[in-house]
C-alpha positions as CSV (number, residue, x, y, z in Angstrom):
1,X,17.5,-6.7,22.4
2,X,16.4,-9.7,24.8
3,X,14.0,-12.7,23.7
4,X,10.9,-11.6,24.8
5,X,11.2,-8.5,22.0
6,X,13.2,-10.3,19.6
7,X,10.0,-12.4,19.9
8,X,7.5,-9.5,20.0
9,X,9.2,-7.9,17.4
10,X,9.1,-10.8,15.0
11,X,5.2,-11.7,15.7
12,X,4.4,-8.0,14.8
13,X,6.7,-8.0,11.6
14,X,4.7,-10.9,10.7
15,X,1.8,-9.0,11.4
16,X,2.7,-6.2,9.1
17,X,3.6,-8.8,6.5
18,X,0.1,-9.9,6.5
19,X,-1.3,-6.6,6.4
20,X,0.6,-5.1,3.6
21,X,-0.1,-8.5,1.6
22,X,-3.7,-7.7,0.9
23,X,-5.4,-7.4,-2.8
24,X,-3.0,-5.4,-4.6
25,X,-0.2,-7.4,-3.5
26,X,-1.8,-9.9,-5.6
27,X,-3.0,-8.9,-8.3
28,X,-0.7,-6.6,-9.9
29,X,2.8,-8.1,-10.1
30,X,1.9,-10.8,-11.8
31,X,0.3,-8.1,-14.5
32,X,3.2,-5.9,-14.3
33,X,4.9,-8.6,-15.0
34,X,2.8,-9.2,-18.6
35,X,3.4,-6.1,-19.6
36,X,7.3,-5.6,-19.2
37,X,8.0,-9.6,-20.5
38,X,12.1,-9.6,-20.9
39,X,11.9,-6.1,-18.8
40,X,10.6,-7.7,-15.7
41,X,13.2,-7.0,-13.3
42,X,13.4,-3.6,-14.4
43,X,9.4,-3.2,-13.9
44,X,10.1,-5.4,-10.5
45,X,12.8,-2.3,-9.4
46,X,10.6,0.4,-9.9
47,X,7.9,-2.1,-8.0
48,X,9.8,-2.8,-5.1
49,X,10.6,1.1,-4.8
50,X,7.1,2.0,-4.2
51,X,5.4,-1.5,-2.9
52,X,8.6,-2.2,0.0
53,X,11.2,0.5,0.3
54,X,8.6,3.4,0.8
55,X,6.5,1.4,3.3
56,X,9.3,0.1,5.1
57,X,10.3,4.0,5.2
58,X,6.8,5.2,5.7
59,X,6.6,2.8,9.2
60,X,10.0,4.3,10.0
61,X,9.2,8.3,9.3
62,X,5.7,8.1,11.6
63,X,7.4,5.9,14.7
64,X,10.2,8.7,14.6
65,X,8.0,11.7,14.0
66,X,5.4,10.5,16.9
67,X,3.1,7.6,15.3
68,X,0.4,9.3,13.1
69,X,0.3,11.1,9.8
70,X,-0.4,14.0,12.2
71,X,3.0,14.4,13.4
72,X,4.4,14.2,10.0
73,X,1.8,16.9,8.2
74,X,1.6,19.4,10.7
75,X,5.4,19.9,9.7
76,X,3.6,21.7,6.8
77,X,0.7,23.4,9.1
78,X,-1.4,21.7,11.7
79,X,-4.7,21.7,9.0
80,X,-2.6,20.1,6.2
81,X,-1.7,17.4,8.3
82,X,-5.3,16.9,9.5
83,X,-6.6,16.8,5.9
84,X,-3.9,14.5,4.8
85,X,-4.5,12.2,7.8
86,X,-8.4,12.2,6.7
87,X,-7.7,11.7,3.2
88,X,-4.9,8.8,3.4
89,X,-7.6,7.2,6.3
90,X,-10.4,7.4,4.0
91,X,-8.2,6.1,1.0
92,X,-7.0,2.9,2.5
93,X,-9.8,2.8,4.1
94,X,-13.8,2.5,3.4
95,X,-13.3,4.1,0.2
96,X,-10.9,2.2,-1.8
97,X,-8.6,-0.4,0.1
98,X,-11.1,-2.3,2.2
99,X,-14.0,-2.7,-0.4
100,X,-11.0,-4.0,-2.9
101,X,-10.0,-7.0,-0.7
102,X,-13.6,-7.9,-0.6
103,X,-13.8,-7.5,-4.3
104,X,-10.3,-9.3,-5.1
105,X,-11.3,-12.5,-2.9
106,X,-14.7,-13.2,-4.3
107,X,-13.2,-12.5,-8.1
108,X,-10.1,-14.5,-7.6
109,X,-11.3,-17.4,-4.3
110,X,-15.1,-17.4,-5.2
111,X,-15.9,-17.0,-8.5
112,X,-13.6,-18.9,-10.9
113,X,-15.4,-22.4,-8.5
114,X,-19.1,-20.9,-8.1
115,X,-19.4,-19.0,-10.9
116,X,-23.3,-18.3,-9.5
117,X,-22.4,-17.1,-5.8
118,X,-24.0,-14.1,-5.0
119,X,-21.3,-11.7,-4.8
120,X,-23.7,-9.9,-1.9
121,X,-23.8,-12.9,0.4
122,X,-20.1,-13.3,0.1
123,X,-19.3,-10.0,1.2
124,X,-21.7,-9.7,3.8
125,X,-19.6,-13.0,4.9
126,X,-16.3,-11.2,4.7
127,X,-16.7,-8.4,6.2
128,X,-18.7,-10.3,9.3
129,X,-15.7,-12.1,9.9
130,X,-13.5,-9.0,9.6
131,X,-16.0,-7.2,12.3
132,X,-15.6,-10.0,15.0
133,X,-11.3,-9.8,14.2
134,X,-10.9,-6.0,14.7
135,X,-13.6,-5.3,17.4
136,X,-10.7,-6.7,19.7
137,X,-8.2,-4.0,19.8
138,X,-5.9,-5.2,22.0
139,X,-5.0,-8.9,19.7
140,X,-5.9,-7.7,16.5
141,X,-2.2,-7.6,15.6
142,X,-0.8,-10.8,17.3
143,X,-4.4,-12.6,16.0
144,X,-3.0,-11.7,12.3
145,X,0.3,-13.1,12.8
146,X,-0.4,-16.1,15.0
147,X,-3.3,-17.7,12.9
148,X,-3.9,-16.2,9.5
149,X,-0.4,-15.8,7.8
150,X,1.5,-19.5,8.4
151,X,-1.0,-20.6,5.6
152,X,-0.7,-18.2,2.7
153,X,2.8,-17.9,3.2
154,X,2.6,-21.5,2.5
155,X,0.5,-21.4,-0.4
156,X,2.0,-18.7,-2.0
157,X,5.3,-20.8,-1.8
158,X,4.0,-23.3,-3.4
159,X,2.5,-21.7,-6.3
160,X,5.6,-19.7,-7.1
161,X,8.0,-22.2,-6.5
162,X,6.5,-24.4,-9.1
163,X,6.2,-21.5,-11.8
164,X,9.8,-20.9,-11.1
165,X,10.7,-24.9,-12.1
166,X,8.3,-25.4,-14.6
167,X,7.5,-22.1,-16.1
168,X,4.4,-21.6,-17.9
169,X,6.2,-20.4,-21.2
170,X,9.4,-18.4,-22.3
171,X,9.7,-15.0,-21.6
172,X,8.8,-12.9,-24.4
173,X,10.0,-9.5,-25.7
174,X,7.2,-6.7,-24.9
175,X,9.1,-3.4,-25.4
176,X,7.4,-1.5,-22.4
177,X,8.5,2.1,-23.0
178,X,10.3,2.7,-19.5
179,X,9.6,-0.8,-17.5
180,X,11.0,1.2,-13.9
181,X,8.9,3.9,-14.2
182,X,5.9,1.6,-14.7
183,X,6.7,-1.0,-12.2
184,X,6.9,2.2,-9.7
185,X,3.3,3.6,-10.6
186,X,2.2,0.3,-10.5
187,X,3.2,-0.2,-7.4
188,X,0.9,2.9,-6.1
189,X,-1.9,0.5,-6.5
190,X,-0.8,-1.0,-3.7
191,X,-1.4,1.9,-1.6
192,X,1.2,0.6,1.0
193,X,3.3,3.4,1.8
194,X,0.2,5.2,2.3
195,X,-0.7,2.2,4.8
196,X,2.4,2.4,6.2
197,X,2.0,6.1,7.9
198,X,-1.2,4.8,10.0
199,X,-0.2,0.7,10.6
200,X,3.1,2.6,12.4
201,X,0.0,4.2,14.8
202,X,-1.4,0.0,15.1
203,X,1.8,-1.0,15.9
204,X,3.1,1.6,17.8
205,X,-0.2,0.8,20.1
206,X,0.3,-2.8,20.2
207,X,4.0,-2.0,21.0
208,X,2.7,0.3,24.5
209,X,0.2,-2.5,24.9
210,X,2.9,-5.1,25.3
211,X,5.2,-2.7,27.5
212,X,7.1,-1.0,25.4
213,X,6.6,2.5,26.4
214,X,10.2,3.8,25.4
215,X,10.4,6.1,21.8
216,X,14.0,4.9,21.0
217,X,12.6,1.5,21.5
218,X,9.4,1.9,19.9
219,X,11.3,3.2,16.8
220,X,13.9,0.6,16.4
221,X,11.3,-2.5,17.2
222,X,9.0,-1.1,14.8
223,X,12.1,-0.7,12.2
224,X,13.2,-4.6,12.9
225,X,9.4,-5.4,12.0
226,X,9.4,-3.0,8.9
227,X,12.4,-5.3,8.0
228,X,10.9,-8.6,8.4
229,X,7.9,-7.5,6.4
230,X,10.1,-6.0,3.5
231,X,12.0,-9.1,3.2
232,X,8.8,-11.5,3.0
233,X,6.9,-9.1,0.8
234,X,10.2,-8.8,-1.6
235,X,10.4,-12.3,-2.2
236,X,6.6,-12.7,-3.1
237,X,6.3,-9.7,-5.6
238,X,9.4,-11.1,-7.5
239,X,7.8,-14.2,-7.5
240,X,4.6,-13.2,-8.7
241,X,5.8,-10.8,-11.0
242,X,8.0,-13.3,-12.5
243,X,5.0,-15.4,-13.0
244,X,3.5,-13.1,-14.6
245,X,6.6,-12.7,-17.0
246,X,6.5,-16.0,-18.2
247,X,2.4,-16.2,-18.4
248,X,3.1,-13.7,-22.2
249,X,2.7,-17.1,-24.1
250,X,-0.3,-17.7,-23.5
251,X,-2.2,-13.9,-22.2
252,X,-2.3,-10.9,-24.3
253,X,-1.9,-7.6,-22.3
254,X,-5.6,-6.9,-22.3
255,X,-6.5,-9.8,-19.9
256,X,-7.8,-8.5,-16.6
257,X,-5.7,-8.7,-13.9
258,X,-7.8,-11.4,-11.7
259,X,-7.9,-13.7,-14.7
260,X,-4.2,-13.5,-15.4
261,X,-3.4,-14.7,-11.7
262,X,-6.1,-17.6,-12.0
263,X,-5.1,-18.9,-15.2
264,X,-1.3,-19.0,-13.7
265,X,-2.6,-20.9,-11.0
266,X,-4.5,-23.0,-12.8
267,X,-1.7,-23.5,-15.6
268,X,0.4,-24.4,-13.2
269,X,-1.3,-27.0,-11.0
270,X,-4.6,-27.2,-12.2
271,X,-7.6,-27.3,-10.0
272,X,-5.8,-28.1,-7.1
273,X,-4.2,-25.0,-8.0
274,X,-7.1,-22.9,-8.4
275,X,-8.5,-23.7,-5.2
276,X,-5.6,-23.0,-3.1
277,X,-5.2,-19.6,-5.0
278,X,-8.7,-19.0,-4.1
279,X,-7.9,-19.6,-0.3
280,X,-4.7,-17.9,-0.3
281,X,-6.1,-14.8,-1.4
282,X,-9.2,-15.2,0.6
283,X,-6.8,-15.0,3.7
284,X,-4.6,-12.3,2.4
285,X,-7.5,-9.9,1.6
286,X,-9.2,-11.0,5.1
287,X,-6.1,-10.1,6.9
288,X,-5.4,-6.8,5.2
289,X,-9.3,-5.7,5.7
290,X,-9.1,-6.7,9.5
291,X,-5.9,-4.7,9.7
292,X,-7.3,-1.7,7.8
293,X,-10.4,-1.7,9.6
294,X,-9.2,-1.7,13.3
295,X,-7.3,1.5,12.0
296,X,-9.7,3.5,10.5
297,X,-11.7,2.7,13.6
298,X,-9.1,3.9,16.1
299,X,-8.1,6.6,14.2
300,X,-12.2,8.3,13.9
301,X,-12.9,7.7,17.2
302,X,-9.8,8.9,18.7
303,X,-10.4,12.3,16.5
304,X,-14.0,12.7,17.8
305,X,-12.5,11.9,21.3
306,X,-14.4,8.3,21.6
307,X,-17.7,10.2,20.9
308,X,-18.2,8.1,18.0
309,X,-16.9,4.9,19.7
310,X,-14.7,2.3,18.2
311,X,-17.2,-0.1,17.5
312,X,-19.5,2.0,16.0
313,X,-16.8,3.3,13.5
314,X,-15.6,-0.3,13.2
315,X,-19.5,-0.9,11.9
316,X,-19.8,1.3,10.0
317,X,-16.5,1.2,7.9
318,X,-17.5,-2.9,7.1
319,X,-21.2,-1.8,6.3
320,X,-20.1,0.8,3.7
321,X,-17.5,-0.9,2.6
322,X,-19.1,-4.2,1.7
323,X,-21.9,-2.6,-0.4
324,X,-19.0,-0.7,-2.9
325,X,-17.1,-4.1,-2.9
326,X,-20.0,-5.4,-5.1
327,X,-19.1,-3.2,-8.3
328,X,-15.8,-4.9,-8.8
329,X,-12.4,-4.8,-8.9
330,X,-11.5,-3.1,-11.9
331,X,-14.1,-0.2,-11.2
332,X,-12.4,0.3,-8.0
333,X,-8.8,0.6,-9.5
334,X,-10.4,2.9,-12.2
335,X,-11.4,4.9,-8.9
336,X,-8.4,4.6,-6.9
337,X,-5.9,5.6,-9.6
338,X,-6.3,9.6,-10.2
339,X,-6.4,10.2,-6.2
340,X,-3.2,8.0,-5.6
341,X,-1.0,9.8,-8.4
342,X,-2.2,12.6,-6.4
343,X,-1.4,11.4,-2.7
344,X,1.7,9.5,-3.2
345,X,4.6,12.0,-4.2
346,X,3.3,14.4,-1.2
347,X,3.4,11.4,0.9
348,X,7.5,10.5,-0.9
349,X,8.0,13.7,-0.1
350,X,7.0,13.4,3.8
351,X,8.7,10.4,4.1
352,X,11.9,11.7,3.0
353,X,12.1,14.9,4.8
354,X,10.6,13.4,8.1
355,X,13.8,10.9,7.8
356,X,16.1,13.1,6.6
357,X,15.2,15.2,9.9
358,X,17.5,18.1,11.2
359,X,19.1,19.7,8.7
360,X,16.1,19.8,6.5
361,X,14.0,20.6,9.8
362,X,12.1,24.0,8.7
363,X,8.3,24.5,7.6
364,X,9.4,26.3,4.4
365,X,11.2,23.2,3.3
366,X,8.5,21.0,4.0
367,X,5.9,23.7,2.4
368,X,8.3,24.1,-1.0
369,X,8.6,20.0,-1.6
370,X,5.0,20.0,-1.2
371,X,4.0,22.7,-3.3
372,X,6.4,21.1,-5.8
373,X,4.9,17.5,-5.6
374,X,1.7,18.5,-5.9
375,X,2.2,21.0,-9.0
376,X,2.3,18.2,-11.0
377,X,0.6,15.4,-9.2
378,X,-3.1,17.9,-9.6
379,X,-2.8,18.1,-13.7
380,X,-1.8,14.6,-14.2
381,X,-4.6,13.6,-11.8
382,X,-7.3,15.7,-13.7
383,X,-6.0,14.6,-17.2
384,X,-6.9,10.7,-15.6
385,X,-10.2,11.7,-14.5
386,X,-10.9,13.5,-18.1
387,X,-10.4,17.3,-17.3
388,X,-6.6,18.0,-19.4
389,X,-5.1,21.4,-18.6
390,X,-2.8,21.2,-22.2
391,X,-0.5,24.0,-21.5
392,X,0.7,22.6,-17.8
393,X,0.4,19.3,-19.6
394,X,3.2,20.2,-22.2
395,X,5.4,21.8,-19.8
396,X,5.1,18.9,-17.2
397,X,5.9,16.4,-20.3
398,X,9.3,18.8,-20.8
399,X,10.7,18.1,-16.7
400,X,13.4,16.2,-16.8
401,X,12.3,12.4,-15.8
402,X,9.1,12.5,-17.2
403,X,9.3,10.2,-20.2
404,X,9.9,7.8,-17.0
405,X,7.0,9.0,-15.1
406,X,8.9,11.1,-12.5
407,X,7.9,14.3,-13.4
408,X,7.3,15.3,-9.9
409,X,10.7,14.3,-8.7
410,X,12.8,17.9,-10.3
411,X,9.7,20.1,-9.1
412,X,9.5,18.4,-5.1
413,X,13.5,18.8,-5.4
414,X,13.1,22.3,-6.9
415,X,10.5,23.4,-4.1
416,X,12.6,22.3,-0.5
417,X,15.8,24.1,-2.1
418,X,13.7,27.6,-2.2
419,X,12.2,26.7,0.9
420,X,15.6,25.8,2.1
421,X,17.3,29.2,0.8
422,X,13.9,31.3,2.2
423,X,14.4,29.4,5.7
424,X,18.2,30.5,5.7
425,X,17.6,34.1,5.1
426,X,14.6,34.1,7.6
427,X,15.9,34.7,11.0
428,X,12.9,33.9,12.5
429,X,13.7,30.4,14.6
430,X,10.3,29.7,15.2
431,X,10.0,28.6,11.4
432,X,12.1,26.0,12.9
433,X,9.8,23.1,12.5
């Protein structure tokens, strides 16, 4: 690799840093943390599992599969990767990810100093400044790297480092029944292996925009910057979930998660604390609704074949989305939660069988790990949103990795070996995926 993309690569890692690191990244480590006290690394495992290794896998899946969810879910059939695409869009989009960093940065940056502000006028302030970022296509990504992340990098160092020297309290015994499995479920809160799948796309264009026109090339660049952003977003969610660990002095579990991270802050270093918190997360949210929003509106108008234009889209995604930021942050988890148990083991699934590639290359394969995933991922979803189907229930709660919270594991397993077996006695090549 020469200097000019051993440069390009690192500026759009950075990039990617700064767009994974958005409101989730935030807020739920530290309370993950809480909760699995003396467990924390265990809970930090499962974390990473779900919050780095799947993104980093998702960004390398959709570069080698062709760049879009598309490529990866037609595998299945050409409408199920259509409806996925809309769905996983939608999801880290307007619906749930975008309002959430509007949400996160007035609870955590706004609130705790003008307990008064209007949180109306603060996101019709956000999300103007998010507009005027990702109405320029071409810099969005380089704009990211170059002038938003240097300073919450910085911040965020500072905050941990200092919980790490003078820790807030001991680290108590909390007896979290399965600390991996929890840290892992956690982590879907994130939603950034679902961001992965459609970031590939921004960088993939940003890649063709620089001159990179090659696949091979595309793939391993946009590997190197999966790498860089794994590595930065590793060492802040151990960070923050150690914080979080040593916060069980002095938090009981049922403290929201937005207070538990100012309190640390403010434990820690007091106002001056508080403030930079509030400014750290302002720019992480701001950078992960910029990156979010040029997506969403690149990926609408491209389906409607520009005749809803970018900008339009672009509009249209920060008007919606900054009237549902006003309800709040914990209504918005409550919201996200049943649809991402839902989405997430299809999307493990895809990942791993879009990696995996040739010897698993066969639409049965793909249609029997899906069929499997979501055999489980539908109950437990409709038990979270107050519909229980009790029979599927108990025999989901008897799967081997359950008690963990893996249920769907055995059954996505279970499904590509039939497909597997069906796709060896089916002579048919053109099954061939």
């Amino acid at each position: 690799m020469n200097k000019k993309a051993g440069k390009d690569t690192l500026i759009i890692g950075v990039a990617l840093f700064a767009m994974f690191f958005g409101a989730g990244n935030l807020i739920f480590p530290p309370y993950m943390g809480l909760l699995a006290g003396l467990d924390w690394k265990w809970a930090l495992l499962g974390f990473l599992i779900t919050g780095i290794g799947m993104p980093l896998l998702g960004i390398m899946a959709a570069a080698k599969a062709g760049g879009t969810i598309e490529h990866m879910g037609k595998r299945v059939s050409p409408w199920f990767g259509l409806i996925l695409s809309i769905v996983i869009i939608l999801a880290i989009g307007p619906l749930l990810a975008i309002p959430r960093t509007a949400a996160t940065a007035f609870e955590l940056g706004v609130r705790p100093s003008w307990p008064g502000f209007p949180a109306a006028i603060f996101s019709l302030f956000f999300f103007g400044i998010t507009l005027w970022f990702s109405l320029n296509r071409s810099e969005v990504v380089d704009k990211i790297g170059k002038y938003l992340t240097p300073f919450l990098v910085i911040t965020l160092a500072w905050i941990i480092l200092k919980g790490m020297f003078t820790p807030l309290g001991s680290i108590a015994e909390m007896n979290l029944d399965g600390p991996t499995g929890q840290g892992f479920r956690e982590g879907y809160q994130t939603m950034d292996a679902l961001a992965s799948l459609v970031f590939a796309q921004i960088v993939i264009g940003a890649l063709i925009y620089k001159g990179y026109t090659n696949v091979k090339e595309q793939v391993k660049m946009t590997s190197l910057a999966g790498g860089i952003a794994a590595l930065g977003l590793g060492l802040v969610y151990g960070g923050l979930m150690y914080l979080g660990a040593t916060a069980g002095s002095i938090h009981s579990i049922s403290v929201e998660r937005t207070d538990l991270l100012i309190d640390i802050a403010y434990n820690l270093m007091g106002e001056t604390g508080k403030y930079s918190l509030g400014l750290a997360v302002s720019l992480a949210c701001l950078t992960t609704a910029i990156g979010l929003t040029a997506t969403v509106a690149d990926y609408f108008s491209g389906l409607t074949n520009e005749r809803l234009s970018y900008k339009l889209i672009a509009i249209l995604t920060v008007v919606f989305s900054g009237v549902f930021a006003t309800v709040g942050v914990t209504t918005i988890v409550n919201v996200a939660y049943p649809l991402l148990v839902t989405v997430y083991p299809v999307a493990i699934a895809l990942i791993v069988l879009t990696l995996i590639g040739k010897p698993v290359a066969y639409r049965a394969i793909y249609i029997g790990a899906i069929t499997g995933a979501f055999l489980t991922s539908i109950p437990e979803a409709l038990t979270l949103i107050g519909i229980p189907i009790e029979f599927i229930n108990l025999a989901i709660d008897r799967i081997p990795l359950a008690n963990a919270g893996f249920a769907w594991i055995v059954p996505t397993l279970a499904g590509a070996i039939i497909g597997f077996l069906y796709a060896q006695s089916n002579t048919d090549k053109s099954q061939k995926t």
